[in-house]
Each structure stands twice: as C-alpha cells, then as structure tokens.
ModelCIF file with pLDDT and N, C-alpha, C, O atoms, coordinates in Angstrom:
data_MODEL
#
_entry.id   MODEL 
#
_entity.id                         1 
_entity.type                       polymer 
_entity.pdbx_number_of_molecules   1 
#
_entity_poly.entity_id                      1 
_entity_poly.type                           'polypeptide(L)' 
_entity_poly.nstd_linkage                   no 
_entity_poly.nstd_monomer                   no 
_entity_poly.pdbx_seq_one_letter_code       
;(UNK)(UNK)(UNK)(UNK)(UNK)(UNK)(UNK)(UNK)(UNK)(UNK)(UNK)(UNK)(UNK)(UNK)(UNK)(UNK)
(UNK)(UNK)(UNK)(UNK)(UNK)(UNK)(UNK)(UNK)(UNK)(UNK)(UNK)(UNK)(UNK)(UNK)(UNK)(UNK)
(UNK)(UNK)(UNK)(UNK)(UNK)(UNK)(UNK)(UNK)(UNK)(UNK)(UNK)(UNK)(UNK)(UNK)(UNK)(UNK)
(UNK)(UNK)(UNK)
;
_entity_poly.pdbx_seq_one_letter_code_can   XXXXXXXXXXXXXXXXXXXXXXXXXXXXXXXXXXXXXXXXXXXXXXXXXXX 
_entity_poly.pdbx_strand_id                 A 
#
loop_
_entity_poly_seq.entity_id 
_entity_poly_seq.num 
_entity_poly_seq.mon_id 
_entity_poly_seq.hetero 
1 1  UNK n 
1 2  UNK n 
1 3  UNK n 
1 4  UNK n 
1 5  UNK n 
1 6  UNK n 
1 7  UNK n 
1 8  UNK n 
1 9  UNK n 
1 10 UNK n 
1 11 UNK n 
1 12 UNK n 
1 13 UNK n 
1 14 UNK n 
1 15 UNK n 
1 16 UNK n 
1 17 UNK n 
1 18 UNK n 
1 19 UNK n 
1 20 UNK n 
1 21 UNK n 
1 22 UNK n 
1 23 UNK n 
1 24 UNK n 
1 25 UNK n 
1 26 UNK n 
1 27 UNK n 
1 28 UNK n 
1 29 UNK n 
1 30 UNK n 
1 31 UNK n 
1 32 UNK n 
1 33 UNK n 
1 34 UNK n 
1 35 UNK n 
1 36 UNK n 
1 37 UNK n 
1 38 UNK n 
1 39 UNK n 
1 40 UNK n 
1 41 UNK n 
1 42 UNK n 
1 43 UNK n 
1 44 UNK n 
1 45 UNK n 
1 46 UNK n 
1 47 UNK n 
1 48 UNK n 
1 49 UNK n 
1 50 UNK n 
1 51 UNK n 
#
_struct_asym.id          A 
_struct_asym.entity_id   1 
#
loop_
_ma_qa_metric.id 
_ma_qa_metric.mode 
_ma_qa_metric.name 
_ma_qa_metric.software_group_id 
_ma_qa_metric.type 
1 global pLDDT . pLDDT 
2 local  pLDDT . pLDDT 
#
_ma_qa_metric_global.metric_id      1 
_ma_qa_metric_global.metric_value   92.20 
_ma_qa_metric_global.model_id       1 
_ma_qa_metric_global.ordinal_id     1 
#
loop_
_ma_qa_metric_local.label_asym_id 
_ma_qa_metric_local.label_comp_id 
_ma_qa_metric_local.label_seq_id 
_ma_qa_metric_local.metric_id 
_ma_qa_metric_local.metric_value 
_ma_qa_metric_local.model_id 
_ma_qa_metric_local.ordinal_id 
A UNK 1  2 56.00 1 1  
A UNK 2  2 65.00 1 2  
A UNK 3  2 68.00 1 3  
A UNK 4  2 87.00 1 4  
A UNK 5  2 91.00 1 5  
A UNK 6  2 90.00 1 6  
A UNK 7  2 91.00 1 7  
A UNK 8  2 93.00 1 8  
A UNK 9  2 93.00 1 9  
A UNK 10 2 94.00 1 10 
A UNK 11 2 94.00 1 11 
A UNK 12 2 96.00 1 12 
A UNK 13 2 95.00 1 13 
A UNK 14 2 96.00 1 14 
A UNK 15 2 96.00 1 15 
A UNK 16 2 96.00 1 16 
A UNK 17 2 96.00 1 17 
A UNK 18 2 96.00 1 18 
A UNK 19 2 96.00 1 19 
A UNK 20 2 95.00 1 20 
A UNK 21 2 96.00 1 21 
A UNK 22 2 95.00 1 22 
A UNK 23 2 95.00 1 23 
A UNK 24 2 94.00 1 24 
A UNK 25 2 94.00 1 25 
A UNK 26 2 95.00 1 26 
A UNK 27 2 95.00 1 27 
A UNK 28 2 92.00 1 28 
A UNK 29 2 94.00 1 29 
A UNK 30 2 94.00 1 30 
A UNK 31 2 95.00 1 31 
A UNK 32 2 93.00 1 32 
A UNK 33 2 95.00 1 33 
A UNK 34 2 96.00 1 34 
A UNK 35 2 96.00 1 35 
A UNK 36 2 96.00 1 36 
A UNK 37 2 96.00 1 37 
A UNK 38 2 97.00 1 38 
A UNK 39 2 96.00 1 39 
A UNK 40 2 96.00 1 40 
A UNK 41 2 97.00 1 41 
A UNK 42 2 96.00 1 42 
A UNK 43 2 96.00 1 43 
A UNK 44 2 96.00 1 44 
A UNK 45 2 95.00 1 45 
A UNK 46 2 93.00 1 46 
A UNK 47 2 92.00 1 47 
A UNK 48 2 92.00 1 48 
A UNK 49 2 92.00 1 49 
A UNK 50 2 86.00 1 50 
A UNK 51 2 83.00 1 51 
#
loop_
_atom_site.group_PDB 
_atom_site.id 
_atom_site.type_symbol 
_atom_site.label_atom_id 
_atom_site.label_alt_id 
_atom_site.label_comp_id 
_atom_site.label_asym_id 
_atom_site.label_entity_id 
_atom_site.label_seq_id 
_atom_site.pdbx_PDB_ins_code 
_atom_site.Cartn_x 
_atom_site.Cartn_y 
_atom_site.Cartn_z 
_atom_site.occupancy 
_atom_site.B_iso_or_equiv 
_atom_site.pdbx_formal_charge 
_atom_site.auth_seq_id 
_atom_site.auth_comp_id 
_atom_site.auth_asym_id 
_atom_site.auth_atom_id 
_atom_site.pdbx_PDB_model_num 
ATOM 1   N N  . UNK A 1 1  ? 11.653  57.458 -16.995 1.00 56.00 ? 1  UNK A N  1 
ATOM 2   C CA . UNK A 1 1  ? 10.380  57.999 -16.544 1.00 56.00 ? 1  UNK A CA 1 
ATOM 3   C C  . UNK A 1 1  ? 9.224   57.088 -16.966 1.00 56.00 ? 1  UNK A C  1 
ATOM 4   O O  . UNK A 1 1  ? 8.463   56.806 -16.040 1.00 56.00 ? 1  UNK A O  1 
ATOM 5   N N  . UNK A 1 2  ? 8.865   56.460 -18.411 1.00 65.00 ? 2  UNK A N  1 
ATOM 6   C CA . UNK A 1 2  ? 8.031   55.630 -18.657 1.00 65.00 ? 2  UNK A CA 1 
ATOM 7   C C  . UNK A 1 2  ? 8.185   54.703 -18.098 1.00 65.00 ? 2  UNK A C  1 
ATOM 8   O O  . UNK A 1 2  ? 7.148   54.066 -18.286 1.00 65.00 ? 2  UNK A O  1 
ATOM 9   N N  . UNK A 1 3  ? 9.061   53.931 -17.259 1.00 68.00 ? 3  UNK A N  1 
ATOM 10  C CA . UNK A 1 3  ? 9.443   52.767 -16.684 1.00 68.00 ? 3  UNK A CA 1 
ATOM 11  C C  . UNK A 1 3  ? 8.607   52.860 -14.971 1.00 68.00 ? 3  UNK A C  1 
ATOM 12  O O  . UNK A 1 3  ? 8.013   51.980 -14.349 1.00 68.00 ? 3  UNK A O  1 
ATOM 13  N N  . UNK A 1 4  ? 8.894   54.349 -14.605 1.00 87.00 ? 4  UNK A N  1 
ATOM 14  C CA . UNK A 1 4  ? 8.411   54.421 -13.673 1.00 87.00 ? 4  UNK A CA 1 
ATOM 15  C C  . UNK A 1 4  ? 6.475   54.351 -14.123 1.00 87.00 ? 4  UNK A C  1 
ATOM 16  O O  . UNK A 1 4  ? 5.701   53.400 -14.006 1.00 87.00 ? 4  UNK A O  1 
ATOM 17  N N  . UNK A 1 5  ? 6.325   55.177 -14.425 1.00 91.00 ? 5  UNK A N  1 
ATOM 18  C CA . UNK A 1 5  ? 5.083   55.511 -15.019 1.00 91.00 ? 5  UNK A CA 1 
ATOM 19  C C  . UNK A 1 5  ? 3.894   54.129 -15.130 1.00 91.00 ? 5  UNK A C  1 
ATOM 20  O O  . UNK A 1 5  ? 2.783   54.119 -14.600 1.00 91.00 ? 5  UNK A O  1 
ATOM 21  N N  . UNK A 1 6  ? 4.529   52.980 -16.005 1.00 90.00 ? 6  UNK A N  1 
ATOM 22  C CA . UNK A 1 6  ? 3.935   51.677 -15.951 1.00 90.00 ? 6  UNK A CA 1 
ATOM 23  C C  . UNK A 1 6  ? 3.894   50.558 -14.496 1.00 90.00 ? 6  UNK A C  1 
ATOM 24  O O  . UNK A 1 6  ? 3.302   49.554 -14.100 1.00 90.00 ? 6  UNK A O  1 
ATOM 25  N N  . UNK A 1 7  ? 4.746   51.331 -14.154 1.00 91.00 ? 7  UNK A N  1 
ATOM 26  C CA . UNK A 1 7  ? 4.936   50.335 -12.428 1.00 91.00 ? 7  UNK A CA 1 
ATOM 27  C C  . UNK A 1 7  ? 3.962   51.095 -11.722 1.00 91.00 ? 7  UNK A C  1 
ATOM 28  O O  . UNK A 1 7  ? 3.445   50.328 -10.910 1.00 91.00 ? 7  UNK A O  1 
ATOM 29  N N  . UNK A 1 8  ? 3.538   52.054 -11.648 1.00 93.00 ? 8  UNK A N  1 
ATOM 30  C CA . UNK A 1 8  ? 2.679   53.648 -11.100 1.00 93.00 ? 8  UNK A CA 1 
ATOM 31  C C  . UNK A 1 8  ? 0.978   52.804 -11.988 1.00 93.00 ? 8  UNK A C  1 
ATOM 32  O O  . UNK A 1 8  ? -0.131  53.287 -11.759 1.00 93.00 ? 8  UNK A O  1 
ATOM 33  N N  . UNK A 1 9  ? 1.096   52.029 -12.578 1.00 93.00 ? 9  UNK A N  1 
ATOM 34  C CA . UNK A 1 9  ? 0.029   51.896 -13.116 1.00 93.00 ? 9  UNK A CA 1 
ATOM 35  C C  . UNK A 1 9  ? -0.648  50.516 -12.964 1.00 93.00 ? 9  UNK A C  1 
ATOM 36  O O  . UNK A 1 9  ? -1.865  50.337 -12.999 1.00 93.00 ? 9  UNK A O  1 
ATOM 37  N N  . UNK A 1 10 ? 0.435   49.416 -12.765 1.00 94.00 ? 10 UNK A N  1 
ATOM 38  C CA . UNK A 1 10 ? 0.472   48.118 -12.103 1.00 94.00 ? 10 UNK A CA 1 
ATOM 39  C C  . UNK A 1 10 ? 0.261   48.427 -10.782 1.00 94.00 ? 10 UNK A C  1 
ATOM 40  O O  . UNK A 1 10 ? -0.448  47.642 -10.152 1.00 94.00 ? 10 UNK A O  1 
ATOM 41  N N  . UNK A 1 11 ? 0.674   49.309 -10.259 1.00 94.00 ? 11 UNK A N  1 
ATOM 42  C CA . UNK A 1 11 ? 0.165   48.980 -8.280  1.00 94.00 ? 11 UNK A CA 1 
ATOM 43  C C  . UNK A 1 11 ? -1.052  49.705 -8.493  1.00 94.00 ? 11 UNK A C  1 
ATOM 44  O O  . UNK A 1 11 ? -1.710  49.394 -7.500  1.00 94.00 ? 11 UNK A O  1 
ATOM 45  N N  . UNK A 1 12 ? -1.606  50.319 -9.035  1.00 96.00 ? 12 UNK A N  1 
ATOM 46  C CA . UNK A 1 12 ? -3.316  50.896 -9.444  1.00 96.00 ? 12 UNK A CA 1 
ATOM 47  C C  . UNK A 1 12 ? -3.975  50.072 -9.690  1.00 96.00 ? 12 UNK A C  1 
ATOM 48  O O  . UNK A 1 12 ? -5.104  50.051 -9.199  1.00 96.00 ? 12 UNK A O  1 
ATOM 49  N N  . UNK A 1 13 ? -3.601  49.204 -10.424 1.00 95.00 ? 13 UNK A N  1 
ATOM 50  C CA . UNK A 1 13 ? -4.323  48.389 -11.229 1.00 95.00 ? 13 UNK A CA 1 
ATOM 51  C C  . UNK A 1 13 ? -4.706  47.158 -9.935  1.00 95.00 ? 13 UNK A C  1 
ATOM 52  O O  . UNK A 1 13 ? -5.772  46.814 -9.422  1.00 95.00 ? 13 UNK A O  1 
ATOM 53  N N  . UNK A 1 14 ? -3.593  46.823 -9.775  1.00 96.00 ? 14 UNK A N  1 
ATOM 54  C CA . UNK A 1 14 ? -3.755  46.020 -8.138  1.00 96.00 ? 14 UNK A CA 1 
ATOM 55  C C  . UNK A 1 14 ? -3.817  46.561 -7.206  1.00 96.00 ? 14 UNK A C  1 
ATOM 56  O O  . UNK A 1 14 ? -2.913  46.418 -6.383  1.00 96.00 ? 14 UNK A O  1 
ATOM 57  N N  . UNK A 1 15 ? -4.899  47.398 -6.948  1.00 96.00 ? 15 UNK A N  1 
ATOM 58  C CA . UNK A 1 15 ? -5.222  48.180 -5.616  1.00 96.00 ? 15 UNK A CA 1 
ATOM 59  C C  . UNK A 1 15 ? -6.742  48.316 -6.596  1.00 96.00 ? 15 UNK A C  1 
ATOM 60  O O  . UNK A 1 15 ? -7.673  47.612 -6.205  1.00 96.00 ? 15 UNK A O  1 
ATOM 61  N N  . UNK A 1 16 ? -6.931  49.011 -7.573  1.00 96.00 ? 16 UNK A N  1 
ATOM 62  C CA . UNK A 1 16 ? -8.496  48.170 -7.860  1.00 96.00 ? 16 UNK A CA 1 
ATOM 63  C C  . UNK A 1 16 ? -8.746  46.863 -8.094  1.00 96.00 ? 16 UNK A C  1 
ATOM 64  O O  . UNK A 1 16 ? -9.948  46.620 -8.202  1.00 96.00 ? 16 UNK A O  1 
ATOM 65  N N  . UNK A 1 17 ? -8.094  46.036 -8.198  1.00 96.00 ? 17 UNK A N  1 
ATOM 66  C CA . UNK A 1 17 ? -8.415  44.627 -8.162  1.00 96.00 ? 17 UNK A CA 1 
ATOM 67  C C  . UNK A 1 17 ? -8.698  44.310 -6.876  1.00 96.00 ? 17 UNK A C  1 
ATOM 68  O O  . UNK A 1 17 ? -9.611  43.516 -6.652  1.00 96.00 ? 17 UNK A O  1 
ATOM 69  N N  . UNK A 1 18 ? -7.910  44.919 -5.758  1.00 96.00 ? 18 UNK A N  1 
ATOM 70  C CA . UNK A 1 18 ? -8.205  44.492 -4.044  1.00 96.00 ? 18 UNK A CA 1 
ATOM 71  C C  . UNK A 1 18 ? -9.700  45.224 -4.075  1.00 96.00 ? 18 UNK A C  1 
ATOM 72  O O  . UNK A 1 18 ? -10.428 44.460 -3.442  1.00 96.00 ? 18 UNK A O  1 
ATOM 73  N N  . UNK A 1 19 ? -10.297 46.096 -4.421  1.00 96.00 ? 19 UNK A N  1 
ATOM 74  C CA . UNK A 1 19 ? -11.863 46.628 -4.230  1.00 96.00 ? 19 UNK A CA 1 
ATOM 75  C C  . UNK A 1 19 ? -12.194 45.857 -4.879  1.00 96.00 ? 19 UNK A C  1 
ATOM 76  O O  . UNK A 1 19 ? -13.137 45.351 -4.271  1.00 96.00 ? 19 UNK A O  1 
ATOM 77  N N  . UNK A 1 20 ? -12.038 45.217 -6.032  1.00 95.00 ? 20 UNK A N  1 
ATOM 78  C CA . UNK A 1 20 ? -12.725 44.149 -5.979  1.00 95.00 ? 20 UNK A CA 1 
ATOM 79  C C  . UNK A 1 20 ? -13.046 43.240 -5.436  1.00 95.00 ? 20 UNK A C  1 
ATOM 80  O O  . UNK A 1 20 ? -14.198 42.850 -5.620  1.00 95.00 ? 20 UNK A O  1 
ATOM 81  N N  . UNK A 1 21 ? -12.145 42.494 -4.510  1.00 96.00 ? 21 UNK A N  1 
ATOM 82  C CA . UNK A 1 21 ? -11.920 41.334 -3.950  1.00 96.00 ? 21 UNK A CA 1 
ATOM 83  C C  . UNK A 1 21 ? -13.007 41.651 -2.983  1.00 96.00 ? 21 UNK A C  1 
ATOM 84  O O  . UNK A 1 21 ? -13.801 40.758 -2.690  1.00 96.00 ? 21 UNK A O  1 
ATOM 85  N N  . UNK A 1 22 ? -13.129 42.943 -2.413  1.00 95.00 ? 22 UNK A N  1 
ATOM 86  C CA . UNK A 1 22 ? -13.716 43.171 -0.890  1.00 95.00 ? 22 UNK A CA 1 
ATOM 87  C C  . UNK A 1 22 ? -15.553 43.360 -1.719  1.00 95.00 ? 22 UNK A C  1 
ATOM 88  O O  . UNK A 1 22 ? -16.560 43.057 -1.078  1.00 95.00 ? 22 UNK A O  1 
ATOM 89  N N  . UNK A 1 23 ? -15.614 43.887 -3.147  1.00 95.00 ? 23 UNK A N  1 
ATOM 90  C CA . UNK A 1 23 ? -16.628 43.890 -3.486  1.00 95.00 ? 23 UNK A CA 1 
ATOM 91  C C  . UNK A 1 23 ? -17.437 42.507 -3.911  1.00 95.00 ? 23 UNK A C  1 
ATOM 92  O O  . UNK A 1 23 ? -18.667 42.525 -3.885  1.00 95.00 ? 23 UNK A O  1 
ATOM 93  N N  . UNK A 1 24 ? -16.774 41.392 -4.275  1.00 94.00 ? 24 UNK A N  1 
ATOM 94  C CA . UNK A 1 24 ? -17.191 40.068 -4.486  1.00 94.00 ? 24 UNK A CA 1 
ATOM 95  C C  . UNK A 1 24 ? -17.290 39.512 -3.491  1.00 94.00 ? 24 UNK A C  1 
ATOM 96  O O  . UNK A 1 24 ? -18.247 38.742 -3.425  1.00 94.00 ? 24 UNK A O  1 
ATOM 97  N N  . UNK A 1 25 ? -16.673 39.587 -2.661  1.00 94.00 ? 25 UNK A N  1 
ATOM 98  C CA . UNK A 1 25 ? -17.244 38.802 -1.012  1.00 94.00 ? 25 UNK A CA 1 
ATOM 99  C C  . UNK A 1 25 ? -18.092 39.309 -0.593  1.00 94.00 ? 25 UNK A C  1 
ATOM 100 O O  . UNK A 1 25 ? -18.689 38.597 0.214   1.00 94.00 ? 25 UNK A O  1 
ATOM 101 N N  . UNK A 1 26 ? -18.433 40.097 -0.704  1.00 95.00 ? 26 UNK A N  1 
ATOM 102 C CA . UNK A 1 26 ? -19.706 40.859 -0.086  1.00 95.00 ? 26 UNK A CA 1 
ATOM 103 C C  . UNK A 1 26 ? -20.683 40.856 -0.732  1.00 95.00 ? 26 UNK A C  1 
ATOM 104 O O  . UNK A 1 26 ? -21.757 41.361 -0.405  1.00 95.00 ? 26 UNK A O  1 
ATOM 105 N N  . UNK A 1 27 ? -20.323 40.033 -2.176  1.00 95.00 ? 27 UNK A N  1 
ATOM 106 C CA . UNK A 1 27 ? -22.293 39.698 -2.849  1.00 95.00 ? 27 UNK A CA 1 
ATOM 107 C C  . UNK A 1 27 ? -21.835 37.861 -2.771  1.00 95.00 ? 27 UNK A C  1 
ATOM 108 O O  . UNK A 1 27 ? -22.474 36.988 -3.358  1.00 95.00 ? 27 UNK A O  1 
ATOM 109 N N  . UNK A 1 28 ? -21.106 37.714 -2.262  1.00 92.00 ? 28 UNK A N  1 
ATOM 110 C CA . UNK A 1 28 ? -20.929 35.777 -1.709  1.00 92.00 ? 28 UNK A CA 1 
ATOM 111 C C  . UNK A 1 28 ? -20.530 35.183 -3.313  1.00 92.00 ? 28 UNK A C  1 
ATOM 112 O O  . UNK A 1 28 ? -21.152 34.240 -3.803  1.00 92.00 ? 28 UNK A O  1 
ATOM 113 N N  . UNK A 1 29 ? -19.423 35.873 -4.021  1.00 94.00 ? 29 UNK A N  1 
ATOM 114 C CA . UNK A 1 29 ? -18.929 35.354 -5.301  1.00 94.00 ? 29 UNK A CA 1 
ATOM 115 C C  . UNK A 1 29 ? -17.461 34.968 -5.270  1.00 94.00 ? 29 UNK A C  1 
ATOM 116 O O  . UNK A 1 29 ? -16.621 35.334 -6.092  1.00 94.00 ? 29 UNK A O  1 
ATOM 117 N N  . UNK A 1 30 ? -17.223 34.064 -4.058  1.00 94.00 ? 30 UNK A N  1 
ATOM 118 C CA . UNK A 1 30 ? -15.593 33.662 -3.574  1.00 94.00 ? 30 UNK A CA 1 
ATOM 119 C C  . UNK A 1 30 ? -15.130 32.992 -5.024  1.00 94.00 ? 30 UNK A C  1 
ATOM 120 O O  . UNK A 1 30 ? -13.913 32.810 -5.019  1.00 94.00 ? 30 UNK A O  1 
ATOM 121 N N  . UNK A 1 31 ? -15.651 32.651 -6.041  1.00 95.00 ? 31 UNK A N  1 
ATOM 122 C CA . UNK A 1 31 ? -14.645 32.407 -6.994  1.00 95.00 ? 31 UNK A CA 1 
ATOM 123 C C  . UNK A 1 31 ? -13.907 33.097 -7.615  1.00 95.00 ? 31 UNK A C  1 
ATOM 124 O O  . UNK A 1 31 ? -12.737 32.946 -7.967  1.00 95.00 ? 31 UNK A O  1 
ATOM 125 N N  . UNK A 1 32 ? -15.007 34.299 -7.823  1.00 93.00 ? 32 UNK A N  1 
ATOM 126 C CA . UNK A 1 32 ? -14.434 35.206 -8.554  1.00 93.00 ? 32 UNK A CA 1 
ATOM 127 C C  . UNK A 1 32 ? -13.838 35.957 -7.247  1.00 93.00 ? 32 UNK A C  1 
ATOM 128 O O  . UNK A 1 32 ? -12.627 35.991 -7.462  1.00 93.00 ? 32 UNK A O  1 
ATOM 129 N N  . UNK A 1 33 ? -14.034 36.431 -6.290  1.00 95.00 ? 33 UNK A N  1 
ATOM 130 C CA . UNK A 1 33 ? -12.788 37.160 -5.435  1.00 95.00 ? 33 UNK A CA 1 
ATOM 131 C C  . UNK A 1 33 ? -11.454 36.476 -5.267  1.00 95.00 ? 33 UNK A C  1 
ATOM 132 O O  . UNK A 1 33 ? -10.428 37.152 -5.188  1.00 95.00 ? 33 UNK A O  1 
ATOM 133 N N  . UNK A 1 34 ? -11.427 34.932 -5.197  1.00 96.00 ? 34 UNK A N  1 
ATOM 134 C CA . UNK A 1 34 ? -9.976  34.356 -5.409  1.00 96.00 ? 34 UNK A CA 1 
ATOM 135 C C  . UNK A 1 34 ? -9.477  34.539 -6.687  1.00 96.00 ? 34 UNK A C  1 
ATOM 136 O O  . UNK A 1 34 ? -8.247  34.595 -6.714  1.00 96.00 ? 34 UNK A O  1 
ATOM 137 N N  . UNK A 1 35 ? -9.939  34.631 -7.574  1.00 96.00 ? 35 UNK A N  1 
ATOM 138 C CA . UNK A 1 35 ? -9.226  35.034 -9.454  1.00 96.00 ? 35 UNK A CA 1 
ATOM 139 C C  . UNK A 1 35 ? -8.808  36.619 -9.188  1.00 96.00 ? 35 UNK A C  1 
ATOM 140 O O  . UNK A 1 35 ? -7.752  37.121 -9.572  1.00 96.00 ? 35 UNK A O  1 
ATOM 141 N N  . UNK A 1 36 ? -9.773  37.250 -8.509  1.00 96.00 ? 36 UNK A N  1 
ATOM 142 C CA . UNK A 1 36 ? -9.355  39.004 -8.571  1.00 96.00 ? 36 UNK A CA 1 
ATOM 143 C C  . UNK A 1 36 ? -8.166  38.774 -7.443  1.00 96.00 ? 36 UNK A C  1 
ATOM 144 O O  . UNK A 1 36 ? -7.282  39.613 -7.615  1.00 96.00 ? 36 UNK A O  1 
ATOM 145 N N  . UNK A 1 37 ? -7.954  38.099 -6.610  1.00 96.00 ? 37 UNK A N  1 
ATOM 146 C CA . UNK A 1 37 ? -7.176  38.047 -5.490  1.00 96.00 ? 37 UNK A CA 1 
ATOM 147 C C  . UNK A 1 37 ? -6.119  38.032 -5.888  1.00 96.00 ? 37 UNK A C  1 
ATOM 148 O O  . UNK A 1 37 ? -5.179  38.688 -5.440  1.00 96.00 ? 37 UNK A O  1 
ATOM 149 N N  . UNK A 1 38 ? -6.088  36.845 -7.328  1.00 97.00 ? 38 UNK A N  1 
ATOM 150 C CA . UNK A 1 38 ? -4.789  36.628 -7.753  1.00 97.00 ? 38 UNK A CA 1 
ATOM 151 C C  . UNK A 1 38 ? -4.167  37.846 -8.938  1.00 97.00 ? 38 UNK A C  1 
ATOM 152 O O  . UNK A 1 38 ? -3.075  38.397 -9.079  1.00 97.00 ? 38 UNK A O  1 
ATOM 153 N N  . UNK A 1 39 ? -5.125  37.897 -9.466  1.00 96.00 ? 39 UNK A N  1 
ATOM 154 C CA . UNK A 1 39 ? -5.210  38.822 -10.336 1.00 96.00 ? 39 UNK A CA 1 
ATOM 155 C C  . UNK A 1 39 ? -4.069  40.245 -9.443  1.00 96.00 ? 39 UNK A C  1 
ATOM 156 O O  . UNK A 1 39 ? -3.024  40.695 -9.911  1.00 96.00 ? 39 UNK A O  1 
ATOM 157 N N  . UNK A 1 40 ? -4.500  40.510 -8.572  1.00 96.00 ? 40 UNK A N  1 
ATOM 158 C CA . UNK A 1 40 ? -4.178  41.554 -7.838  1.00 96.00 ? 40 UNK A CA 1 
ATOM 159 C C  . UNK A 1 40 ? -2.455  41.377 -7.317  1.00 96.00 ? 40 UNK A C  1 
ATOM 160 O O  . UNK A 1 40 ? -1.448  42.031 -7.586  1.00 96.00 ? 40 UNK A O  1 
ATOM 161 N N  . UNK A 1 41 ? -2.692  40.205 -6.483  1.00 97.00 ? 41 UNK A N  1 
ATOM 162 C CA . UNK A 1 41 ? -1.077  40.407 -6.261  1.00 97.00 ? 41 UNK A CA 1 
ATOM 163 C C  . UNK A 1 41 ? -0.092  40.154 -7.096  1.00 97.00 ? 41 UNK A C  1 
ATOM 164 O O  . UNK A 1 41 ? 0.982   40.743 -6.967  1.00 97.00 ? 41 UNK A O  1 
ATOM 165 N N  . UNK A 1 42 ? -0.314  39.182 -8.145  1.00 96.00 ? 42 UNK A N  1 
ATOM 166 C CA . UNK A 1 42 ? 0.433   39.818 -9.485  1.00 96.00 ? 42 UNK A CA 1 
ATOM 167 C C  . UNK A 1 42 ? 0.712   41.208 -10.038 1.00 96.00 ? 42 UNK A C  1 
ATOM 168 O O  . UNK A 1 42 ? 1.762   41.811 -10.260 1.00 96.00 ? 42 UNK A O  1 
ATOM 169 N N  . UNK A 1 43 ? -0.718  41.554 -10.204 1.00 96.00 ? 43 UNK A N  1 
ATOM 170 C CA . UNK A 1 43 ? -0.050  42.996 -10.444 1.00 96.00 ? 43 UNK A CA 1 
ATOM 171 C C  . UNK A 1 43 ? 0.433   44.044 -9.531  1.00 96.00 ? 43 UNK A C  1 
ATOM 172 O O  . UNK A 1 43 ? 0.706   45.152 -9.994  1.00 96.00 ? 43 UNK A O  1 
ATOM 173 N N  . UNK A 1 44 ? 0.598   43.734 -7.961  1.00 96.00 ? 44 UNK A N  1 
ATOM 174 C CA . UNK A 1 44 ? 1.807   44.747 -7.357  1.00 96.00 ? 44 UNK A CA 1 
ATOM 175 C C  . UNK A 1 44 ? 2.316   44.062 -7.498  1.00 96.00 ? 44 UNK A C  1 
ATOM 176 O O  . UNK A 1 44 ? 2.859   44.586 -8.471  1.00 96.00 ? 44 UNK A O  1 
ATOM 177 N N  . UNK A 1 45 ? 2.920   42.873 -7.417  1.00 95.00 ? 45 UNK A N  1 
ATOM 178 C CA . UNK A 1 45 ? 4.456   42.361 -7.399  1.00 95.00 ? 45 UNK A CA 1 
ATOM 179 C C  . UNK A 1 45 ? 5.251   42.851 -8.765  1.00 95.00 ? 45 UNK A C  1 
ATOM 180 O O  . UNK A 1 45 ? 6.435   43.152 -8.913  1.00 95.00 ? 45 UNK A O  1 
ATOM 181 N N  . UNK A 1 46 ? 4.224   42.820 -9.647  1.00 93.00 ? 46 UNK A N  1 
ATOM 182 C CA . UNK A 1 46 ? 5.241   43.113 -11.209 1.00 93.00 ? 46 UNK A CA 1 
ATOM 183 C C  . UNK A 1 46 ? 5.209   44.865 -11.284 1.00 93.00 ? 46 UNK A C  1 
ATOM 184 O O  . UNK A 1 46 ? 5.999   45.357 -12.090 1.00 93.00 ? 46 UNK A O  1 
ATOM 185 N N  . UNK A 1 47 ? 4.369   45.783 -10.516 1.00 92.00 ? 47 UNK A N  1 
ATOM 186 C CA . UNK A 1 47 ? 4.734   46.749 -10.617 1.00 92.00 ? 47 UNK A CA 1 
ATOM 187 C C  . UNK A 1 47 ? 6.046   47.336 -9.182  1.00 92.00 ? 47 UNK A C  1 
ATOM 188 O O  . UNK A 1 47 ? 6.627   48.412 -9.039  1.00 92.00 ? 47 UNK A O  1 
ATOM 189 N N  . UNK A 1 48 ? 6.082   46.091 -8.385  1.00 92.00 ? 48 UNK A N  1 
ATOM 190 C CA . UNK A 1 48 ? 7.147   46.775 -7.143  1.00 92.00 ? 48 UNK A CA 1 
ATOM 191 C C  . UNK A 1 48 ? 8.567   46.041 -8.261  1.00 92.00 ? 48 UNK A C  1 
ATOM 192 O O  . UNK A 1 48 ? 9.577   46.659 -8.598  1.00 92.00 ? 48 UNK A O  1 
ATOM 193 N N  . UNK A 1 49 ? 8.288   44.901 -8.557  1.00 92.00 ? 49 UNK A N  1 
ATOM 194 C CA . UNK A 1 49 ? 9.611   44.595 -8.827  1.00 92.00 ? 49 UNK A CA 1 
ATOM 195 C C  . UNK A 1 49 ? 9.931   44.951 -10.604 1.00 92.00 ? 49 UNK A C  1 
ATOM 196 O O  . UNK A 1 49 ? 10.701  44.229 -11.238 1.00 92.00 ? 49 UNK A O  1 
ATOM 197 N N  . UNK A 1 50 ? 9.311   45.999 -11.170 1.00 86.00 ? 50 UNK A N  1 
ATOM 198 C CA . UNK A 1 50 ? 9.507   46.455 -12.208 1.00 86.00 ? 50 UNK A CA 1 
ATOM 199 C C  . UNK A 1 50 ? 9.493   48.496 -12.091 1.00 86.00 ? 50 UNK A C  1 
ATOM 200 O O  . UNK A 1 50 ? 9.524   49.332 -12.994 1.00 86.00 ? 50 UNK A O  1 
ATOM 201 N N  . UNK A 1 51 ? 9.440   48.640 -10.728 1.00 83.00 ? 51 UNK A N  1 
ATOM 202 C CA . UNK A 1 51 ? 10.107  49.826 -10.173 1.00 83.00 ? 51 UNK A CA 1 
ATOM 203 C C  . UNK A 1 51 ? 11.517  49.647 -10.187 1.00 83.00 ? 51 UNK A C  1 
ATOM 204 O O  . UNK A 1 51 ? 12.256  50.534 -9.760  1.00 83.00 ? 51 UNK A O  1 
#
C-alpha cells in the first residue's frame, strides 16, 4: 500500500510541475519552463514505473 501511495504522489507531483510549465510560458520564462518540463516527466515516469 505505501508503495502504491508514493507513486500516487510522484504523478501529483508531475502534474503540478506540468501547471507549471504552462504557468512559465505564459510570463515568457522558457528556462525555467524547460527545467519544470524536465522536472515533470521524471517524476511520472518514476511514479508509473514505480507503480
């Protein structure tokens, strides 16, 4: 159950990192939306493949 629980918290975590991404392009801060970009699909990939 905690195993699930932390993967449940990694795809959150990267799904607010994607509002970020859409919130930094939209004040014209593409550096920081490519770091949150990355930021982000790291954390679903480590919460799909740690489901």
């Amino acid at each position: 159950m905690t195993e699930n629980m932390i993967a449940m918290v990694m795809v959150f975590v990267g799904l607010f990192l994607i509002g970020g991404v859409f919130s930094l392009a939209r004040q014209g801060l593409k550096i920081g939306a490519v770091v949150c970009a990355v930021g982000a699909a790291m954390a679903i990939t480590a919460g799909v493949m740690w489901w």
